[in-house]
Biopython code that builds the backbone (N, CA, C, O; Angstrom):
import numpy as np
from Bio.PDB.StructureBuilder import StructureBuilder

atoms = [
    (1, "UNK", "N", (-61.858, 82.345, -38.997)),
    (1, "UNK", "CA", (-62.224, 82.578, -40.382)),
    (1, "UNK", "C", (-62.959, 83.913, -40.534)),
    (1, "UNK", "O", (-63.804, 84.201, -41.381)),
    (2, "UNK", "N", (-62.467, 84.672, -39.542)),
    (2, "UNK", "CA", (-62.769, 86.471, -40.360)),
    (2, "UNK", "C", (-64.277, 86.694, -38.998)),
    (2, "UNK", "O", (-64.774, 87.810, -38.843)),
    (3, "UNK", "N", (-64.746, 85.540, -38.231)),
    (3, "UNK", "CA", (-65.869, 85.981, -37.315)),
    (3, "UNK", "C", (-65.243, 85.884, -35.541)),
    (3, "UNK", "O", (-64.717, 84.892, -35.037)),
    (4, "UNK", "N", (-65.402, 86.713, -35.120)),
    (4, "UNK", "CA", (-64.908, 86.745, -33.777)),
    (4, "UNK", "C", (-65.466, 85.528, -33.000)),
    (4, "UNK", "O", (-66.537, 84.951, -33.187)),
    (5, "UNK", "N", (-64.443, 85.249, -32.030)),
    (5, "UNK", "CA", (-65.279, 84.029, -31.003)),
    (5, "UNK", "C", (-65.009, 84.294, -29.311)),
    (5, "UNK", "O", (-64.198, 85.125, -28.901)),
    (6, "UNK", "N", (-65.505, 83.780, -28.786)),
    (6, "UNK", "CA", (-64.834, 83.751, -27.453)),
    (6, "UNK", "C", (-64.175, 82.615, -27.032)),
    (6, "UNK", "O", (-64.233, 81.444, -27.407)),
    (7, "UNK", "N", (-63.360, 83.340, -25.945)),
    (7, "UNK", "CA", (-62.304, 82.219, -25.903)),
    (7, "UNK", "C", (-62.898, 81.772, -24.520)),
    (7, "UNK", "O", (-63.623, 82.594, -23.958)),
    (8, "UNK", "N", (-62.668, 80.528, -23.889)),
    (8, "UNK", "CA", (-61.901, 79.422, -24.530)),
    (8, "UNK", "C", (-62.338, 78.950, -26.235)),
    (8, "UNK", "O", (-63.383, 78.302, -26.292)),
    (9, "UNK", "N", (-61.802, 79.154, -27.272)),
    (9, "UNK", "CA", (-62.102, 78.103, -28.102)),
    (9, "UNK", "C", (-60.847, 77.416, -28.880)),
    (9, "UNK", "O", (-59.682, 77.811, -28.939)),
    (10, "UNK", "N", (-61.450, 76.262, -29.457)),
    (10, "UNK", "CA", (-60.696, 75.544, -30.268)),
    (10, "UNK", "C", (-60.668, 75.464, -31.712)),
    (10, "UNK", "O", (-61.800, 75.771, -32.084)),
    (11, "UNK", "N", (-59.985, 75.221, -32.644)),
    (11, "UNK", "CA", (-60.311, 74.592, -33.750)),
    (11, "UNK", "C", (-59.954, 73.687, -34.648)),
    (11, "UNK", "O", (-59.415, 72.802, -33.984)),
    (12, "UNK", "N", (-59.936, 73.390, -35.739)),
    (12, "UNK", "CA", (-59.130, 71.983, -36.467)),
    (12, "UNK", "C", (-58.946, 72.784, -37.478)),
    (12, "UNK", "O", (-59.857, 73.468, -37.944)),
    (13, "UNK", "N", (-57.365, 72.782, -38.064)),
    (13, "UNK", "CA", (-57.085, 73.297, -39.046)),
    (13, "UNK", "C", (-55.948, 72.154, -39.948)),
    (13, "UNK", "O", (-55.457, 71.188, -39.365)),
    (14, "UNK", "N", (-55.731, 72.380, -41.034)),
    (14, "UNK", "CA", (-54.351, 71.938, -41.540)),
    (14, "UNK", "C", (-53.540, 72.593, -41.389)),
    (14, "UNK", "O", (-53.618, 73.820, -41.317)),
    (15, "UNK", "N", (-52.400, 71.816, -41.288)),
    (15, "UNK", "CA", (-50.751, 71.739, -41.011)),
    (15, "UNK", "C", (-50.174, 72.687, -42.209)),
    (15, "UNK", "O", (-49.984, 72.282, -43.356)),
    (16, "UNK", "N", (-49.877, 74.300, -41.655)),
    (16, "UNK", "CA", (-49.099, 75.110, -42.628)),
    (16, "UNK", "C", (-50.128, 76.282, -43.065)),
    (16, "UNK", "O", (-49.666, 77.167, -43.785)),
    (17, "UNK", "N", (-51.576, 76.358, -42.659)),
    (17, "UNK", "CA", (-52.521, 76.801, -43.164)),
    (17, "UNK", "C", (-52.173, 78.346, -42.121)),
    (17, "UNK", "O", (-51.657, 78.281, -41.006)),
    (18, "UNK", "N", (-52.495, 79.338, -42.641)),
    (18, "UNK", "CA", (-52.072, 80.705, -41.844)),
    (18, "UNK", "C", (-53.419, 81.425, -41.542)),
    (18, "UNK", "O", (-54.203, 81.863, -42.384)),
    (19, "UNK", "N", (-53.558, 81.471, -40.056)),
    (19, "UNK", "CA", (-54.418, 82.082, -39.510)),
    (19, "UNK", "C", (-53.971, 83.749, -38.975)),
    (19, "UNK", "O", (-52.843, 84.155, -38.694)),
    (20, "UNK", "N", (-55.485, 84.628, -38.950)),
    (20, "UNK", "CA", (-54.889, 85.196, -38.005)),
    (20, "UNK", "C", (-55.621, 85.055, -36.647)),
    (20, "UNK", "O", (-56.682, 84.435, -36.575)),
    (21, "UNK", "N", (-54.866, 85.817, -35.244)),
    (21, "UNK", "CA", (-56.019, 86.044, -34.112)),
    (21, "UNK", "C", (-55.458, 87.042, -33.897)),
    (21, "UNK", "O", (-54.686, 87.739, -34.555)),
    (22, "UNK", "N", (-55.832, 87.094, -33.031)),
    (22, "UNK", "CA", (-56.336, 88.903, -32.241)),
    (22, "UNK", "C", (-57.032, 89.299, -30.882)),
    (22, "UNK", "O", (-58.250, 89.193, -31.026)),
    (23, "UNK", "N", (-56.636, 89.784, -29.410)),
    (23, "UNK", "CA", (-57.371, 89.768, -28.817)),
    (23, "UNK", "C", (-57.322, 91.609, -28.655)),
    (23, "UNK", "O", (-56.461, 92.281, -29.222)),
    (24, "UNK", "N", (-58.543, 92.270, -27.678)),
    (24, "UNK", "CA", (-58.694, 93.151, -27.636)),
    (24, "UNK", "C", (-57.025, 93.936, -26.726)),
    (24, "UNK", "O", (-56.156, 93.321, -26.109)),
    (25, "UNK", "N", (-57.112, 95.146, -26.947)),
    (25, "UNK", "CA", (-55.645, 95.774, -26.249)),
    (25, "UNK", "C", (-56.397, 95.897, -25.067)),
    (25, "UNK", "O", (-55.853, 95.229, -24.188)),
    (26, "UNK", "N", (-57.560, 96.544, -24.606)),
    (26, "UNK", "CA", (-58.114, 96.681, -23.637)),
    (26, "UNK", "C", (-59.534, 96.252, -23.588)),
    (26, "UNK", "O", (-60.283, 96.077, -24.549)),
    (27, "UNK", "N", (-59.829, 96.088, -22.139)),
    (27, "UNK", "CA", (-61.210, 95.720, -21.890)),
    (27, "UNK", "C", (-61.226, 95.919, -20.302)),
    (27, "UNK", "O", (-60.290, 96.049, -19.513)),
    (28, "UNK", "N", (-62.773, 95.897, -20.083)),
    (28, "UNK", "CA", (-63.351, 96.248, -18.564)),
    (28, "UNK", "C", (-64.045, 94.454, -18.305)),
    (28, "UNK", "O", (-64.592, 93.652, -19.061)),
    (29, "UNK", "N", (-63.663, 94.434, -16.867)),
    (29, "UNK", "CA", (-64.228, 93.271, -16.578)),
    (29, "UNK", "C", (-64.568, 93.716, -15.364)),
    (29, "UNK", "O", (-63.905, 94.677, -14.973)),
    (30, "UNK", "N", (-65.464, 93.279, -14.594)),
    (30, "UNK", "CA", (-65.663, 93.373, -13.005)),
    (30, "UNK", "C", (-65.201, 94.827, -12.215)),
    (30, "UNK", "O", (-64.511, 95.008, -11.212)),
    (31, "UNK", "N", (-65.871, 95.732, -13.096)),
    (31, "UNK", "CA", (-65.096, 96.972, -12.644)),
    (31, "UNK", "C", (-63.842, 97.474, -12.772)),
    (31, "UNK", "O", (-63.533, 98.651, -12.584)),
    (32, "UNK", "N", (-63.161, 96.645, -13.070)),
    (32, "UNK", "CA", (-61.689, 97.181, -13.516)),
    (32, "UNK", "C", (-61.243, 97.006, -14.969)),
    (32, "UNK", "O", (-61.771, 96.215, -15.751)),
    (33, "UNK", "N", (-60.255, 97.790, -15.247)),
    (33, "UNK", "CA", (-59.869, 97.616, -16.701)),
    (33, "UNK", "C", (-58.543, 96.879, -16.657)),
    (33, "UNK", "O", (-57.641, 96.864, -15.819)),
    (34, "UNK", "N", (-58.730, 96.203, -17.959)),
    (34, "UNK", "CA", (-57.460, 95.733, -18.104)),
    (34, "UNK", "C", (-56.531, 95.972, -19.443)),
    (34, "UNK", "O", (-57.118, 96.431, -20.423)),
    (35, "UNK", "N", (-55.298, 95.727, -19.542)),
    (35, "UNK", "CA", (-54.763, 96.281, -20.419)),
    (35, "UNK", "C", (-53.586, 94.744, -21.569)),
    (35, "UNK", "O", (-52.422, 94.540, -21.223)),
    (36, "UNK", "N", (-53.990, 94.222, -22.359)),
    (36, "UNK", "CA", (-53.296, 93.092, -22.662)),
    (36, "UNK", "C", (-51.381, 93.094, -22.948)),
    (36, "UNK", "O", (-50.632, 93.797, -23.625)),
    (37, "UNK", "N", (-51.253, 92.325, -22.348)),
    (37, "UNK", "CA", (-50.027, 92.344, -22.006)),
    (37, "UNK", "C", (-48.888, 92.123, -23.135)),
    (37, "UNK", "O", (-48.158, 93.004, -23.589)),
    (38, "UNK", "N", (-48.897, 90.845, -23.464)),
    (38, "UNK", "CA", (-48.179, 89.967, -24.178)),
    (38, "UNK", "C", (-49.689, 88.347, -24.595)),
    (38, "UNK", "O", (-50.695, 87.885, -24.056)),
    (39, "UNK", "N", (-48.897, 88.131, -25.783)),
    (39, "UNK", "CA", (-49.651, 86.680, -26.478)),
    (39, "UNK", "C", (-48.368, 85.597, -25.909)),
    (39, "UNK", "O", (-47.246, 85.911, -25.512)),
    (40, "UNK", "N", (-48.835, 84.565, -26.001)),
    (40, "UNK", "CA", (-47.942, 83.060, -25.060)),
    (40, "UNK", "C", (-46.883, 82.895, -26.203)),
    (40, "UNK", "O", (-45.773, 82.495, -25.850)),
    (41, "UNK", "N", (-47.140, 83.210, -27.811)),
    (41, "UNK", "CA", (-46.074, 82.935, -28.390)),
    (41, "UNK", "C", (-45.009, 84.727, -28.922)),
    (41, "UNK", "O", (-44.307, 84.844, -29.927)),
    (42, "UNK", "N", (-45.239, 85.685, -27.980)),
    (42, "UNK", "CA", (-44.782, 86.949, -28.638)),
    (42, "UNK", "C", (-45.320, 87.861, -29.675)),
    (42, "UNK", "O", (-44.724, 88.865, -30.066)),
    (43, "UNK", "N", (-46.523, 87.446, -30.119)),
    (43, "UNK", "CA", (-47.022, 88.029, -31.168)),
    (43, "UNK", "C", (-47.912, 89.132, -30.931)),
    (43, "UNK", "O", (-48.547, 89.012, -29.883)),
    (44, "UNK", "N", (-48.226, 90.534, -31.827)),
    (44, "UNK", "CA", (-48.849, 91.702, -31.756)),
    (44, "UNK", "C", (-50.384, 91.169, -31.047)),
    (44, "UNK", "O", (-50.841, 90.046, -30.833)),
    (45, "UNK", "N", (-50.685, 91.968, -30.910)),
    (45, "UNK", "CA", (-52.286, 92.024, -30.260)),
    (45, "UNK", "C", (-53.471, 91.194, -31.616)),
    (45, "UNK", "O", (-54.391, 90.376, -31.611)),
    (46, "UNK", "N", (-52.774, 91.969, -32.565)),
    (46, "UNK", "CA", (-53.515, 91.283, -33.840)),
    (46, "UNK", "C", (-52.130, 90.474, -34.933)),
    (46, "UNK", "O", (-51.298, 91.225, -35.442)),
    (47, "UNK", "N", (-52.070, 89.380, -35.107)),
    (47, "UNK", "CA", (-50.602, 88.855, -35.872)),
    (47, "UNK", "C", (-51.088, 87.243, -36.707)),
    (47, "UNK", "O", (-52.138, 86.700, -36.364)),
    (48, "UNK", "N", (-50.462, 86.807, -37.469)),
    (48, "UNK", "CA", (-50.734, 85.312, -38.098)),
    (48, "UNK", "C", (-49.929, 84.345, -37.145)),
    (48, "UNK", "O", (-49.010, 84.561, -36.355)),
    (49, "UNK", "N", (-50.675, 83.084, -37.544)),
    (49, "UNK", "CA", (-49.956, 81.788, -37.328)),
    (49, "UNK", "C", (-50.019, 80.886, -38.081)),
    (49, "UNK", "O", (-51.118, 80.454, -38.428)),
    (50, "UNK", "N", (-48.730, 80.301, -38.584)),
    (50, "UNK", "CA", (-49.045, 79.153, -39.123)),
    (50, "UNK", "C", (-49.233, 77.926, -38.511)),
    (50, "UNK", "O", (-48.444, 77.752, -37.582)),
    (51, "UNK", "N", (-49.992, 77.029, -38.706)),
    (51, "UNK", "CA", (-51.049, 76.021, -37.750)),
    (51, "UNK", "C", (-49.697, 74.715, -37.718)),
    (51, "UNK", "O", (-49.558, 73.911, -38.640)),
    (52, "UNK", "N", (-49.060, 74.734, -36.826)),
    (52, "UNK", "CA", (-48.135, 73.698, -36.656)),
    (52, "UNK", "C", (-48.766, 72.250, -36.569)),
    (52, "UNK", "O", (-49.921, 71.837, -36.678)),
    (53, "UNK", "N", (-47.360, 71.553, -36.292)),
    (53, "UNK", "CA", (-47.909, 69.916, -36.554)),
    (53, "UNK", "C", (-48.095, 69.127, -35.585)),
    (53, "UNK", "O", (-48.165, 67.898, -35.588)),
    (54, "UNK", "N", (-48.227, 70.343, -34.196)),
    (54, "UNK", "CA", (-48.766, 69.792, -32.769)),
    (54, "UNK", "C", (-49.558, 70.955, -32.199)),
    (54, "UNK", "O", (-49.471, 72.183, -32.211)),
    (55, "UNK", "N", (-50.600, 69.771, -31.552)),
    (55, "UNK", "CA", (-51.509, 70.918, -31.292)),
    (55, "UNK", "C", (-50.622, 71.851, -30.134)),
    (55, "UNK", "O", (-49.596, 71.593, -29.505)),
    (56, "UNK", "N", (-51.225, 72.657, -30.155)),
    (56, "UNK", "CA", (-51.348, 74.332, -29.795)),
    (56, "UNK", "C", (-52.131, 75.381, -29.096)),
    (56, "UNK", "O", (-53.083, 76.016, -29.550)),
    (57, "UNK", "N", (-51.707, 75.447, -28.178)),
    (57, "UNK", "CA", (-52.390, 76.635, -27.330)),
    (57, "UNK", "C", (-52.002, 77.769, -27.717)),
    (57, "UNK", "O", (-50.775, 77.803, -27.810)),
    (58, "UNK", "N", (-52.617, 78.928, -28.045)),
    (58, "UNK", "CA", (-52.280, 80.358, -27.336)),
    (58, "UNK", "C", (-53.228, 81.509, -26.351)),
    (58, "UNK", "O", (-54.426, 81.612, -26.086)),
    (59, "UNK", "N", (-52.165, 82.170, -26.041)),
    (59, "UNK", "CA", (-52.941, 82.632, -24.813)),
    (59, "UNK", "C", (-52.655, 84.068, -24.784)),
    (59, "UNK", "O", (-51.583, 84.650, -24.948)),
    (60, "UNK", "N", (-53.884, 84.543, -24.531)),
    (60, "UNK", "CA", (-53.452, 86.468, -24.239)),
    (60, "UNK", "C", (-53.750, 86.804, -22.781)),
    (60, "UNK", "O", (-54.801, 86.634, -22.162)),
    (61, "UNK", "N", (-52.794, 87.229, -22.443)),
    (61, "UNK", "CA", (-52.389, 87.741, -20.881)),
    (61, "UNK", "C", (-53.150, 88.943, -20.935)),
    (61, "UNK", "O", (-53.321, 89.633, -21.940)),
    (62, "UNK", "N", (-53.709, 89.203, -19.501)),
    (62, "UNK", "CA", (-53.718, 90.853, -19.204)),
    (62, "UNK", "C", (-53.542, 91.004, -17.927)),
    (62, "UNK", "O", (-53.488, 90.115, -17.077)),
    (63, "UNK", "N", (-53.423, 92.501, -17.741)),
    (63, "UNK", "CA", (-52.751, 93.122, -16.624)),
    (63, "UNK", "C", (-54.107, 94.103, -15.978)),
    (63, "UNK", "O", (-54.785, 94.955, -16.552)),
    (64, "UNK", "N", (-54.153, 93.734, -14.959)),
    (64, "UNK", "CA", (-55.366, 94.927, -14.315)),
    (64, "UNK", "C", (-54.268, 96.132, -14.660)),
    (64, "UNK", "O", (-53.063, 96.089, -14.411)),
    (65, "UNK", "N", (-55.050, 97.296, -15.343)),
    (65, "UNK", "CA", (-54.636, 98.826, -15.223)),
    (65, "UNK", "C", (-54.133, 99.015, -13.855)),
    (65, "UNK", "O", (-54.723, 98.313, -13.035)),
    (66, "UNK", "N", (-53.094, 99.860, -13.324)),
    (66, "UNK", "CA", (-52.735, 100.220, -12.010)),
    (66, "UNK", "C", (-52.186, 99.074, -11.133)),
    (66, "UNK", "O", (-51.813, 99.252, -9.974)),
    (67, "UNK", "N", (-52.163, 97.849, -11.791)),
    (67, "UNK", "CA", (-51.978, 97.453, -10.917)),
    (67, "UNK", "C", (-50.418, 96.777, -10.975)),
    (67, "UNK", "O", (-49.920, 96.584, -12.084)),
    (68, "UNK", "N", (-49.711, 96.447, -9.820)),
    (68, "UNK", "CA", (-47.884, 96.422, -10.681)),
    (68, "UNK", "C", (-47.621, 94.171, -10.740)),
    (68, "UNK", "O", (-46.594, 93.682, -11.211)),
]
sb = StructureBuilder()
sb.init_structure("model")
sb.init_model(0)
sb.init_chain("A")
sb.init_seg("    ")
for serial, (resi, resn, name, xyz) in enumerate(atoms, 1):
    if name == "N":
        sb.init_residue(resn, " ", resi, " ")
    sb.init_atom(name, np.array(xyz, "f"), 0.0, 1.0, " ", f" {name:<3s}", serial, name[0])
structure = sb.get_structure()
């Protein structure tokens, strides 16, 4: 609802209701950077969803920089 969270989180929404999320393109963790890959359902770094009628995971991948 428009305030950032960290993930893991969850929430309860209605069925059809359009969210958006968003994770960062890049970030540093433990000395290394990383670079986000792909979201679990194909969607931009920042994109909507409409809240289906089973729950739902999504997930943002990243890739250590440099690394193959």
């Amino acid at each position: 609802d428009g305030q950032p969270v960290t993930a893991p989180f969850s929430f309860d929404s209605v069925v059809g209701m359009v969210r958006t999320i968003g994770a960062p393109t890049s970030m540093r963790l433990n000395q290394l950077n990383y670079s986000l890959t792909a979201w679990s359902d194909g969607g931009a770094a920042t994109h909507t969803i409409a809240t289906p009628t089973v729950n739902t995971s999504y997930t943002a991948t990243y890739k250590a920089k440099g690394k193959r």
